[in-house]
C-alpha positions as CSV (number, residue, x, y, z in Angstrom):
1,X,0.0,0.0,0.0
2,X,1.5,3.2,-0.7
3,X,1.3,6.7,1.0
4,X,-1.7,8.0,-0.8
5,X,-3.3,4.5,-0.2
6,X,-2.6,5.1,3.7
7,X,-4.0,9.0,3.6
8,X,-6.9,7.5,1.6
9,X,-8.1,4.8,4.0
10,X,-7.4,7.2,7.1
11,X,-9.0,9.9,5.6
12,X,-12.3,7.4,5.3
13,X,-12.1,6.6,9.1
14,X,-11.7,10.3,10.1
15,X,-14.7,11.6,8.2
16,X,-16.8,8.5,9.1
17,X,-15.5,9.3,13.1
18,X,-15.8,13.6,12.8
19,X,-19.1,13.7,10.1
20,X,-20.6,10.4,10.2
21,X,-20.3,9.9,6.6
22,X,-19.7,6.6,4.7
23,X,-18.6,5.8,1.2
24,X,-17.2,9.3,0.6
25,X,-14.0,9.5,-1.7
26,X,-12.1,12.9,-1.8
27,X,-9.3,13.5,-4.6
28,X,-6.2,13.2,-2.8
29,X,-3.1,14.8,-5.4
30,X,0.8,15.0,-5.1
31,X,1.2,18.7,-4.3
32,X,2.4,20.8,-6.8
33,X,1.9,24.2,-5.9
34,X,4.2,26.8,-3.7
35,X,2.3,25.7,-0.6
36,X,3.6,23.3,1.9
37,X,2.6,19.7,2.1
38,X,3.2,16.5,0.5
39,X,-0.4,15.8,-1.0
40,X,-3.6,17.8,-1.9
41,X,-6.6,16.4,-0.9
42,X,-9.4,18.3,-2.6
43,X,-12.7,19.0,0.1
44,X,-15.1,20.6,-2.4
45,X,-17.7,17.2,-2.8
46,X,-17.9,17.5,1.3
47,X,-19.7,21.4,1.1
48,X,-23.3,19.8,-0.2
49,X,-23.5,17.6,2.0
50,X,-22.4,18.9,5.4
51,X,-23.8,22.9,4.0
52,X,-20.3,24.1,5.7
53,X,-17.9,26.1,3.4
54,X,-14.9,24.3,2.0
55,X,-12.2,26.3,4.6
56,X,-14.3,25.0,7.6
57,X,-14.2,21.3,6.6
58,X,-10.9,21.8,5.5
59,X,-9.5,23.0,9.3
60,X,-12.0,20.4,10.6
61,X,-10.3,17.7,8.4
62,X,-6.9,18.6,9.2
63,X,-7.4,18.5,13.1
64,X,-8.7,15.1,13.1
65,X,-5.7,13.5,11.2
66,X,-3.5,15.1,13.1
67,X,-5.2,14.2,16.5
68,X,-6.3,10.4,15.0
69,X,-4.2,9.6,13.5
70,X,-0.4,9.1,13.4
71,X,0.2,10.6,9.8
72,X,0.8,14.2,9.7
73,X,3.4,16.6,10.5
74,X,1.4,19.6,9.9
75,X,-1.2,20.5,7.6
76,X,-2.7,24.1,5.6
77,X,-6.2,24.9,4.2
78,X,-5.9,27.0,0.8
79,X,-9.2,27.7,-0.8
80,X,-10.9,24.2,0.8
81,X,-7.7,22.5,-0.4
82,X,-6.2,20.9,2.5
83,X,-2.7,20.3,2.2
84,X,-0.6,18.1,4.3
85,X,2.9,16.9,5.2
86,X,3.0,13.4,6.2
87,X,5.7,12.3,8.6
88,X,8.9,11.7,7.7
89,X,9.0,7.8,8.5
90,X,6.4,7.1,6.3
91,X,8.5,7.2,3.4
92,X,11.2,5.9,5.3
93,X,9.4,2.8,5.6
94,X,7.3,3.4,2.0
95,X,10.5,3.0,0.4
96,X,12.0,-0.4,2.8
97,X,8.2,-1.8,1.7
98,X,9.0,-0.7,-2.3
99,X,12.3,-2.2,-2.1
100,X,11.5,-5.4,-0.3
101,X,8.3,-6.0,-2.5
102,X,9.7,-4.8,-5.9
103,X,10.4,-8.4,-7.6
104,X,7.0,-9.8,-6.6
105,X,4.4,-10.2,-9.1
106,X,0.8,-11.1,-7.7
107,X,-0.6,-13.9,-10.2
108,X,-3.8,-13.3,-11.8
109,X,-4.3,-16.9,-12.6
110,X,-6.0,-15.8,-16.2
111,X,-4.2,-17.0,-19.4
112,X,-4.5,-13.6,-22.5
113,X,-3.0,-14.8,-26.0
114,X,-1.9,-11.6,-28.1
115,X,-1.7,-12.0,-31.0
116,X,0.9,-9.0,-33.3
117,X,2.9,-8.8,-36.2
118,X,1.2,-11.5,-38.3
119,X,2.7,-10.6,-41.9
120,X,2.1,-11.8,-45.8
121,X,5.0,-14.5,-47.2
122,X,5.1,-12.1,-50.0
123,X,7.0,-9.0,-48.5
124,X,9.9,-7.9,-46.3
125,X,8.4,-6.3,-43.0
126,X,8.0,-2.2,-42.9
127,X,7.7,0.4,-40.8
128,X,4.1,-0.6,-39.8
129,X,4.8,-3.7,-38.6
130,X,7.4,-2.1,-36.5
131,X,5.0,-0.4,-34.8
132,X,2.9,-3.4,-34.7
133,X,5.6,-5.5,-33.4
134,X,6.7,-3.2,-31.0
135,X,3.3,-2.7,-30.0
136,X,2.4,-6.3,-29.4
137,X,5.2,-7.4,-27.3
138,X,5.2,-4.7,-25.2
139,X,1.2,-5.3,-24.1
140,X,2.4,-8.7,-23.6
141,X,5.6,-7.8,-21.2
142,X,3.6,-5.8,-19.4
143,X,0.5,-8.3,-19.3
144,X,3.1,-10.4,-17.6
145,X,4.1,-7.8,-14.7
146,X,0.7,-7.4,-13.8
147,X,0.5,-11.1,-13.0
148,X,-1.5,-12.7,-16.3
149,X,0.1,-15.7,-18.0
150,X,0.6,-14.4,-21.5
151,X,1.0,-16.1,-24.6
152,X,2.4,-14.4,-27.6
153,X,1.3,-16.0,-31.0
154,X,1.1,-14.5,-34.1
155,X,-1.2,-16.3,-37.3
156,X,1.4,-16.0,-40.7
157,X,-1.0,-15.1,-43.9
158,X,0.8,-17.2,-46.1
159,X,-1.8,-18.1,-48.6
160,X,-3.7,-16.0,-51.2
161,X,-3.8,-14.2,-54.2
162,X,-0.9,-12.1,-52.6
163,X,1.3,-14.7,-52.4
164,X,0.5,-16.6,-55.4
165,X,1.7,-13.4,-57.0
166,X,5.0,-13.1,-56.5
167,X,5.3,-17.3,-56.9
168,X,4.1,-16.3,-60.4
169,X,6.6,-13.8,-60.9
170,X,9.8,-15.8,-60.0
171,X,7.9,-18.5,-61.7
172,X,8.1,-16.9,-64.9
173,X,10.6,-13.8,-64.3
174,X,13.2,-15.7,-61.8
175,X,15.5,-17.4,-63.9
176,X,15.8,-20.0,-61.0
177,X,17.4,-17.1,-59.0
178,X,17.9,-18.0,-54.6
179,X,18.2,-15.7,-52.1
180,X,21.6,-17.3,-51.5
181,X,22.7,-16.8,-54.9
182,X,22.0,-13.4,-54.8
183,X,23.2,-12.8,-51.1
184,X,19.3,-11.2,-50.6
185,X,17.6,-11.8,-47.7
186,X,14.7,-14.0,-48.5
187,X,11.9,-12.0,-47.5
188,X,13.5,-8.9,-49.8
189,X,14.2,-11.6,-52.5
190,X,10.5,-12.9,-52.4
191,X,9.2,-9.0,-51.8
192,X,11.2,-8.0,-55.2
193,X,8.9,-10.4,-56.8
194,X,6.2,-9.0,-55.7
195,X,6.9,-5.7,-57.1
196,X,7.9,-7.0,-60.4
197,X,3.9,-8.7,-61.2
198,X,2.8,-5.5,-59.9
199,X,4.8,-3.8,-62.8
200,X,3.8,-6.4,-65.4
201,X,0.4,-6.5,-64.5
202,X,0.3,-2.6,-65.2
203,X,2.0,-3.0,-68.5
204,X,-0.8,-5.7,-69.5
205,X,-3.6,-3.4,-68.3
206,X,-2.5,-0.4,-70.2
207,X,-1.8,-2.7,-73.2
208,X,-5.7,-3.8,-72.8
209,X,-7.2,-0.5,-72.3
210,X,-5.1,0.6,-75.3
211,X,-7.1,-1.9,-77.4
212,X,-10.0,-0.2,-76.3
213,X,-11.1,-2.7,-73.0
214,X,-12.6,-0.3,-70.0
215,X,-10.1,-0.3,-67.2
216,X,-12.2,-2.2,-64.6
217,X,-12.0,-4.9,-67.4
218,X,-9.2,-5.0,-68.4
219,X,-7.6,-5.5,-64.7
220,X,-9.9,-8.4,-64.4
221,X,-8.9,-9.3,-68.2
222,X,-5.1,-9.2,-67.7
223,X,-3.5,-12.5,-68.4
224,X,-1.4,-12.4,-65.2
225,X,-3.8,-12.2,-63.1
226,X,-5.9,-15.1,-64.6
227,X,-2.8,-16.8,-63.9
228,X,-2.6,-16.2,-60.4
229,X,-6.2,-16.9,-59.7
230,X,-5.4,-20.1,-61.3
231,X,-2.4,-20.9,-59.0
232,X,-4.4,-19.7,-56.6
233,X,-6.8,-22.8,-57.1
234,X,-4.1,-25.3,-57.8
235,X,-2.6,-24.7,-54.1
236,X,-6.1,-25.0,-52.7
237,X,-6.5,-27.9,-54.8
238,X,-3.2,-29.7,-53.5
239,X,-1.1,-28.9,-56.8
240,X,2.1,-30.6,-55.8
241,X,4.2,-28.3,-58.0
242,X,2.3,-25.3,-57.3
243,X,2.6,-26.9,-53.6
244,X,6.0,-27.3,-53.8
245,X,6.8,-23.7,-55.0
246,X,4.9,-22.5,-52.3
247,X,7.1,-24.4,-49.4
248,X,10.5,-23.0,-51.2
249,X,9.6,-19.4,-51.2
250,X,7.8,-19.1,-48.1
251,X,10.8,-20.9,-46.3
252,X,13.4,-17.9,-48.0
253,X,10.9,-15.6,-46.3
254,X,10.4,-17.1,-43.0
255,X,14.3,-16.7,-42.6
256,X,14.5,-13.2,-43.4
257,X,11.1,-12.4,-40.9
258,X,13.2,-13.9,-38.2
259,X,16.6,-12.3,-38.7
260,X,14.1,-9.2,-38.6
261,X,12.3,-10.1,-35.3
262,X,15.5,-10.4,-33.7
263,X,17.6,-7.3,-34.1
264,X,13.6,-6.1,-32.9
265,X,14.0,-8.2,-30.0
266,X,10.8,-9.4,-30.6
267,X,9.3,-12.8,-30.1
268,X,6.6,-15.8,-30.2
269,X,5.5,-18.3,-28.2
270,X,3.4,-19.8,-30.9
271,X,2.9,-19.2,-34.4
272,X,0.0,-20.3,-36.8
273,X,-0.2,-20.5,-40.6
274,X,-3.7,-19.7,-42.6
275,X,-2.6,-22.5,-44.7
276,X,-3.8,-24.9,-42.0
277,X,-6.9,-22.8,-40.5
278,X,-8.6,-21.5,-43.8
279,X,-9.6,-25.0,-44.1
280,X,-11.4,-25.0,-40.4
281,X,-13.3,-21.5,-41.3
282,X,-14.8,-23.3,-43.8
283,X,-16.2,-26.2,-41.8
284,X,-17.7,-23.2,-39.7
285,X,-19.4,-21.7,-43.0
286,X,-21.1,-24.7,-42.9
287,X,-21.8,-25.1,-39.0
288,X,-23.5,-21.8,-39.7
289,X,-25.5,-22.7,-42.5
290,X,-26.9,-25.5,-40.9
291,X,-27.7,-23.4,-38.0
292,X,-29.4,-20.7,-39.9
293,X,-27.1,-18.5,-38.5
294,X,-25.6,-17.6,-42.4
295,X,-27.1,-18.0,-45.9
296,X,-26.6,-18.8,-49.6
297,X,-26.9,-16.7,-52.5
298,X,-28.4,-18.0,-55.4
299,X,-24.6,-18.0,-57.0
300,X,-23.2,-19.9,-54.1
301,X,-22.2,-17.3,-52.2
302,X,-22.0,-17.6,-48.2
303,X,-23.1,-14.4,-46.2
304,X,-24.0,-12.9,-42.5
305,X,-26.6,-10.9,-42.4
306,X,-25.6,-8.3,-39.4
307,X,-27.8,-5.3,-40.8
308,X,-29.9,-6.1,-37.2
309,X,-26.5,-5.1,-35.4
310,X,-26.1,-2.0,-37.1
311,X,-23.4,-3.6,-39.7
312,X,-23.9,-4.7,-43.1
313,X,-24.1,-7.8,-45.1
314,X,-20.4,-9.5,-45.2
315,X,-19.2,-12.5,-47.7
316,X,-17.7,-15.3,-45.9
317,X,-17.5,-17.6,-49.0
318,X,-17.0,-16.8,-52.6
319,X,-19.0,-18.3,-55.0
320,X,-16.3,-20.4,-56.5
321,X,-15.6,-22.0,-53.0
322,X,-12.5,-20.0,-52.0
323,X,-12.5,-18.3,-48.6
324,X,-12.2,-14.8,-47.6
325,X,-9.9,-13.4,-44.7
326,X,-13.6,-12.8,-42.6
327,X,-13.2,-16.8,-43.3
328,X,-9.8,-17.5,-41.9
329,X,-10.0,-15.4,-38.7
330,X,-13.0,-17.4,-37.9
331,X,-11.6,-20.6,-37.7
332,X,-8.2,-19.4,-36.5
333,X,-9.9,-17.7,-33.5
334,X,-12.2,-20.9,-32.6
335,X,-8.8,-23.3,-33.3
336,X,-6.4,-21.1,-30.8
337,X,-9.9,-20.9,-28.1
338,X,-9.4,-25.1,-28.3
339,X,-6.1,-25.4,-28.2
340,X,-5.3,-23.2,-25.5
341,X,-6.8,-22.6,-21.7
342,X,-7.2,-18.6,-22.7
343,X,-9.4,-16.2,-20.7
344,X,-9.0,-13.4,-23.9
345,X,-7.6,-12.9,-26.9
346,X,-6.1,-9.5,-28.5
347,X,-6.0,-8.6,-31.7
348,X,-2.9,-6.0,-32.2
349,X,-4.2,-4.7,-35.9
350,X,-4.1,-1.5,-37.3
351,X,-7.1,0.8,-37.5
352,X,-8.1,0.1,-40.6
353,X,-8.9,-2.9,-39.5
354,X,-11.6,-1.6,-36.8
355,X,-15.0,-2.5,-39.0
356,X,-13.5,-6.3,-39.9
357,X,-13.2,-6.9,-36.2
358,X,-16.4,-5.4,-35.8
359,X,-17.9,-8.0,-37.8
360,X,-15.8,-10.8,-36.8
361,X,-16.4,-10.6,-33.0
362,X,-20.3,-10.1,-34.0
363,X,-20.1,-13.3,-36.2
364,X,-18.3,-15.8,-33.1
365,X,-21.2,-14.5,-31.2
366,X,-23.9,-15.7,-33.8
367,X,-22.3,-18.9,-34.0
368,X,-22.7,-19.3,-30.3
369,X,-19.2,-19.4,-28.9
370,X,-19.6,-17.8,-25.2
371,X,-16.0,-16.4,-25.8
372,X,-16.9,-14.1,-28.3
373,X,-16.8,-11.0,-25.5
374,X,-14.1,-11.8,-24.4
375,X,-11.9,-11.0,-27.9
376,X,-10.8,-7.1,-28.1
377,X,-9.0,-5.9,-31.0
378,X,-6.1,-3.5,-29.8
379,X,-6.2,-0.7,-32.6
380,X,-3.5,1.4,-33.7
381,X,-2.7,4.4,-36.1
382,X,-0.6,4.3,-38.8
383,X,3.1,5.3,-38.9
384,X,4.5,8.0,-41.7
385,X,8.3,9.4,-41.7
386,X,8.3,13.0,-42.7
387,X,8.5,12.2,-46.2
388,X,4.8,10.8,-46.7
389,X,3.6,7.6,-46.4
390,X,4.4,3.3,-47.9
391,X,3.5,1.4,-50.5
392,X,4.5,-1.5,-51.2
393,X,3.1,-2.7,-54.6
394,X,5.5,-0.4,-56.0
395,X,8.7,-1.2,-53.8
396,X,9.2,2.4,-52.2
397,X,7.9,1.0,-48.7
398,X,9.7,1.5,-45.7
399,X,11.9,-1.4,-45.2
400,X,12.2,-2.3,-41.3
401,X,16.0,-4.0,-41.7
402,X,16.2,-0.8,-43.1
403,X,14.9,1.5,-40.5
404,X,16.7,-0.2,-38.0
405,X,20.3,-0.2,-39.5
406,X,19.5,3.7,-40.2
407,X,19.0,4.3,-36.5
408,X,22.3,2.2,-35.5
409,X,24.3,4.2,-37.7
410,X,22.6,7.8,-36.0
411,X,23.5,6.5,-32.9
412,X,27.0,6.5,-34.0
413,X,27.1,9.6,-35.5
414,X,25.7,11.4,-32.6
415,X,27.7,9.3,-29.9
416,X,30.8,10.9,-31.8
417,X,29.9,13.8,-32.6
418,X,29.3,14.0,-28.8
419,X,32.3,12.1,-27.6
420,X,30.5,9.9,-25.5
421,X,32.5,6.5,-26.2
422,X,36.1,7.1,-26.1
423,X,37.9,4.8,-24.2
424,X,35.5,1.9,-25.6
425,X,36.7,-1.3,-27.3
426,X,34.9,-1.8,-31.2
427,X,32.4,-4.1,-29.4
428,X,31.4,-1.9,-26.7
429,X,30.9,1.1,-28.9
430,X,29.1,-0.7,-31.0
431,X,27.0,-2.6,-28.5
432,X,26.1,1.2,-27.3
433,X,24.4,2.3,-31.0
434,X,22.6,-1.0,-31.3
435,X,21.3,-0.8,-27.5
436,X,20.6,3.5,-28.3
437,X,19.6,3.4,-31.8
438,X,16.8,0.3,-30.8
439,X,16.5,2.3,-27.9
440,X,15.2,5.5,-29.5
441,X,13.2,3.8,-31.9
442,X,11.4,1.8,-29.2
443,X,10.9,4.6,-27.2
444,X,9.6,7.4,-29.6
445,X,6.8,4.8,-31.1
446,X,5.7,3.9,-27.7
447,X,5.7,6.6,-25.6
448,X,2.2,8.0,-28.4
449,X,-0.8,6.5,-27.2
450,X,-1.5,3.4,-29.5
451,X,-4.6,4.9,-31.0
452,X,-3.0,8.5,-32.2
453,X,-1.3,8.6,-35.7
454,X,2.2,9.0,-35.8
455,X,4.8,10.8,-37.1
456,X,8.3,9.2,-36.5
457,X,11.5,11.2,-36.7
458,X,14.6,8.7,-36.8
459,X,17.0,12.0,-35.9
460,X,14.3,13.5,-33.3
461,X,14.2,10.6,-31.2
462,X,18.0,10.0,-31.2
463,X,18.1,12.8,-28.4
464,X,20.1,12.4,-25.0
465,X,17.9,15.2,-23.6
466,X,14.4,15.5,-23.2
467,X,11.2,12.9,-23.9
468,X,13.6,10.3,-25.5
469,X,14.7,6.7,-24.9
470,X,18.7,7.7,-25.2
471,X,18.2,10.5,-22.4
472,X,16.3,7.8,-19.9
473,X,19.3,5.0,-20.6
474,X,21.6,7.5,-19.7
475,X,20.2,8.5,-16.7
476,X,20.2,4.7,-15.8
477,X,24.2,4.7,-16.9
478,X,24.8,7.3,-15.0
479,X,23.6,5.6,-11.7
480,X,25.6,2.3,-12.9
481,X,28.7,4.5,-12.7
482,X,27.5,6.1,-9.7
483,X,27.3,2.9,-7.9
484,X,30.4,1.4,-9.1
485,X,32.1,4.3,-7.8
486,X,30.7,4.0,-4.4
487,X,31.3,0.2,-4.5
488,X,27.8,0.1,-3.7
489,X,26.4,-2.7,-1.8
490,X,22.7,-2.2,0.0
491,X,22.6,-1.8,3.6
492,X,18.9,-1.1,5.4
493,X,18.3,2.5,7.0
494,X,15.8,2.3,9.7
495,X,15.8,6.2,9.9
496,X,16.6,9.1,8.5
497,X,15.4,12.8,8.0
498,X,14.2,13.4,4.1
499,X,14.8,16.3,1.1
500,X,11.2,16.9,-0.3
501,X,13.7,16.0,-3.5
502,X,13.6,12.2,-1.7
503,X,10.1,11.8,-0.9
504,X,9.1,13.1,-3.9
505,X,11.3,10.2,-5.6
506,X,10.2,7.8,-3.3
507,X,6.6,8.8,-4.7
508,X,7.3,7.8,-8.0
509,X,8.7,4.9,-6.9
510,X,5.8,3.7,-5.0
511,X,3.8,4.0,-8.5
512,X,6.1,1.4,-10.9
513,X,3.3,-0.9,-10.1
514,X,-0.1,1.0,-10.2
515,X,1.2,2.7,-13.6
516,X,2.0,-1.2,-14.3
517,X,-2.0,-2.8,-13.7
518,X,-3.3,1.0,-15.5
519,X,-1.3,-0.1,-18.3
520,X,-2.5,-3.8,-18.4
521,X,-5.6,-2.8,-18.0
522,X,-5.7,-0.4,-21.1
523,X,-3.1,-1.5,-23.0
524,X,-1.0,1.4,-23.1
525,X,2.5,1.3,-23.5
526,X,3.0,4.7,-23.4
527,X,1.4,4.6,-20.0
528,X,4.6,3.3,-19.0
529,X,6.6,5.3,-20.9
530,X,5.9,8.6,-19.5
531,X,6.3,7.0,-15.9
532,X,9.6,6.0,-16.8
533,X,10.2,9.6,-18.2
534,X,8.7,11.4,-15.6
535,X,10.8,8.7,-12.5
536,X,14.3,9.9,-14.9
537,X,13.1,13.6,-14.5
538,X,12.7,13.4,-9.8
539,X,15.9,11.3,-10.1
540,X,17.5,14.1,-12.0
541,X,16.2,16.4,-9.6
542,X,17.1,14.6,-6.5
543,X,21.2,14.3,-8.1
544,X,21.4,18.3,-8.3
545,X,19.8,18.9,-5.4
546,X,20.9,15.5,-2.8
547,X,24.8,15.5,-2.6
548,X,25.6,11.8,-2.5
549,X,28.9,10.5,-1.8
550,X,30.5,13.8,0.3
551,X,28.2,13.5,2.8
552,X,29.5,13.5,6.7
553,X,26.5,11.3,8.1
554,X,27.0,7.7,6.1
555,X,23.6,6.7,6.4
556,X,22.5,9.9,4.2
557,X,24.8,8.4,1.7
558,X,23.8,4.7,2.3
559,X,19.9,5.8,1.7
560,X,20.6,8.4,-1.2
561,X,22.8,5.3,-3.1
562,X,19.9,2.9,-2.0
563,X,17.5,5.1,-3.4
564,X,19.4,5.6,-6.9
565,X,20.2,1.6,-7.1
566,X,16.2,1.0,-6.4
567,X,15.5,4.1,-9.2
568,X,18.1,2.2,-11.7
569,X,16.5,-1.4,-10.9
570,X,13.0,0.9,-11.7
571,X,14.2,2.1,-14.9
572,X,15.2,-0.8,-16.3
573,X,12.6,-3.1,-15.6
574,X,10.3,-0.4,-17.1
575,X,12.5,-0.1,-20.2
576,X,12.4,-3.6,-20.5
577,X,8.7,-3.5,-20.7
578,X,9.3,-1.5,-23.6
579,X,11.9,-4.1,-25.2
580,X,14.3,-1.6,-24.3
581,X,17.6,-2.6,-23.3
582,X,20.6,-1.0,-21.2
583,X,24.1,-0.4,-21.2
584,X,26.5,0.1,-17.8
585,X,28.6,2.8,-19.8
586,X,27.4,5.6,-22.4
């Protein structure tokens, strides 16, 4: 329980004892203003009901913590704000019951799958799945901390007209060409093909329209894509060459995706292929046939009629028997809800996404499956750098290998320009732009709530002042070097008289873990960001103003280093709910 926890639940006993009120919560603040006092509690919802003015209750308050209770120093009324100093000891022993508890996690005893990242096999991952990525496994690290059991699975789409496109292409453009060969990572090598049917299916298209064919038609007309919706079929039908050519490209891609995931420091617990579930949402198409629960257009068609929820009418099956994604989803939610003893299941998708969630959630529900409520799609906005947005068709996307190598190599730049690293082996320095450069990117696409568009600045958040992940790991350096210097080893203070600089650190310290359960419980990253931002900011402010180490008394030195070692421990395990790492020396 921490300090404003304690004034809370005496507060409750004092205005039961002095007005004979019950159930009556007053806003209790950190105290920001000139006045003195540690916290703010706020007496305004009192006036109404005891028809007193907010001074009087205020004065009346004050009195009877003081006399009741053993947690004030002194107190001042301000307006009807009552503002009070709590003793000294309190934080003493806040911070002994902080320290002691920090490593303990209370187990929820509820299993949550989240599910992120979840690319095509027919394309290198981009700046948006960084985000997503980043996004995912952060949720899940700090799902963890606040006691769930978390399992982090993403569902490959490695089936589809998408894919079957750039098979076609190095089918008939590759010259038998291998990633090897070409010394390409196979998910670049695959995502070149890609591009290339997009740029021979333009050429046909124009050739069509040329001869007259309206351009609707002729993209339906174009010879390549007949081709691919052929090979398309063939897979679905088992074609063992098609088959074949499938398995081969999709295993150059999977290599690439994981040399990507780790330089992201990213990873999986399970993984699931739409090759194997597309199959199962099709048994449901007819589970929900049978049930009345979907119908049949006169073409063959399989829809859901959700116009009574509000939504529309949405195509589950295609007349020619293939599936849609609406299709997939379905049968990979009910296949993970069997496999696995989950409580929920998160979707981290983008917010383009919103409406297909919408309607897949509503669909689980008509089926019957008493889970459905408990699925919850974790939106996000998109990502653009400051010169516009991706595409990928036409190969100008964002390449995340690329991204990534572009922030190591600010990192250095600034780290030199700087002179931070001399006296550092090759390794070290460049262990310090990998651990800055990851660092900042982390950082600056976490620290925006999930649901705002973003703007990402590679040089902006490679900063060692201000909002940024660089400044927080060197403050978190810094008290390395600190300690190591002090040949720091921790030693309990019983008691010991406190800068409001301390207590106010001590504050933030007491939060880690209700910023922690407000973060699981709305999946915020950046919830945990700003803590972490805002615990670096008192820490400065208790360096400048706290001498450590040339202090007379030992004990104010054995608490202040106690205090930084419990702030560095607090940092990090933040950071790390970020996927942010740290370095000793910057």
């Amino acid at each position: 329980m921490n300090i404003k926890d304690i004034i809370d639940q005496k507060l409750s006993e004092v205005i039961l004892n002095v007005f004979q009120l019950k159930d009556i919560n007053l806003e209790i603040q950190e105290n920001k203003t000139e006045f003195e006092g540690d916290f703010t509690i706020v007496t305004f919802p009192l006036v109404k009901q005891l028809k007193k003015n907010p001074e009087s209750i205020g004065v009346e308050l004050g009195e009877a913590l003081t006399t009741q209770t053993e947690l004030l120093e002194s107190f001042n009324v301000v307006k009807g704000f009552l503002n009070v100093k709590v003793k000294n000891q309190f934080f003493v022993d806040q911070f002994q019951s902080v320290n002691s508890d920090f490593e303990n996690i209370e187990k929820k005893n509820s299993t949550v799958m989240v599910e992120y990242s979840s690319p095509n096999t027919n394309k290198p991952l981009h700046l948006g799945h960084i985000r997503n990525n980043l996004l995912g496994f952060s949720v899940s690290q700090i799902l963890k901390e606040a006691g769930y059991d978390v399992i982090k699975s993403q569902i490959i789409n490695d089936r589809g007209i998408h894919i079957c496109k750039s098979m076609l292409a190095w089918e008939k453009y590759g010259k038998g060409e291998t990633p090897d060969a070409e010394n390409i990572k196979g998910d670049k090598f695959v995502g070149n093909y890609y591009v290339k049917f997009d740029q021979e299916y333009k050429k046909e298209i124009a050739e069509l329209i040329e001869q007259g064919v309206s351009e609707d038609q002729a993209k339906k007309e174009a010879p390549l894509m007949k081709e691919a919706q052929k090979m398309l079929l063939d897979w679905e039908n088992g074609d063992e060459k098609v088959r074949n050519l499938w398995n081969e490209m999709n295993s150059w891609v999977y290599k690439g995706f994981n040399e990507t995931y780790s330089r992201l420091g990213v990873s999986f617990d399970q993984i699931q292929y739409e090759s194997n579930t597309y199959i199962l949402g099709k048994d449901l198409i007819q589970e929900g046939l049978d049930k009345g629960v979907l119908y049949q257009k006169e073409d063959g068609s399989v829809w859901c009629d959700l116009t009574d929820e509000g939504l529309d009418q949405k195509l589950l099956l295609r007349s020619d028997g293939t599936s849609v994604y609406m299709t997939q989803d379905l049968g990979t939610a009910v296949e993970r809800f069997k496999q696995n003893n989950i409580q929920k299941l998160i979707y981290t998708v983008g917010n383009e996404q919103d409406y297909h969630f919408q309607v897949l959630f509503k669909i689980l529900g008509k089926l019957g499956y008493s889970w459905a409520d408990q699925l919850y799609h974790l939106s996000y906005g998109m990502v653009e750098l400051p010169n516009g947005k991706m595409k990928s068709r036409e190969g100008t996307v964002v390449d995340a290998d690329d991204l990534m190598q572009e922030m190591h190599d600010i990192a250095k730049s600034k780290s030199e320009e700087l002179g931070k690293l001399e006296n550092f082996t090759e390794e070290e320095k460049n262990d310090n732009y990998e651990s800055v450069g990851m660092g900042a990117l982390k950082y600056f696409m976490l620290k925006v709530d999930p649901k705002k568009k973003m703007l990402f600045n590679p040089e902006e958040s490679i900063d060692f002042n201000g909002n940024t992940g660089p400044f927080i790991q060197y403050t978190y350096a810094r008290i390395q070097s600190l300690l190591t210097k002090a040949s720091f080893e921790f030693k309990e203070i019983y008691s010991i008289d406190l800068s409001q600089s301390e207590k106010e650190l001590i504050m933030q310290l007491a939060n880690y873990k209700v910023v922690v359960a407000r973060a699981a419980e709305a999946l915020s990253p950046a919830l945990v960001a700003n803590y972490v931002y805002d615990l670096v900011k008192s820490y400065n402010s208790f360096y400048q103003s706290s001498p450590i180490l040339n202090q007379e008394d030992k004990n104010i030195t054995q608490f202040r280093l106690n205090l930084s070692d419990l702030t560095a421990k607090t940092i990090k395990k933040s950071l790390s709910l970020l996927g942010i790492g740290t370095v000793n020396r910057m």
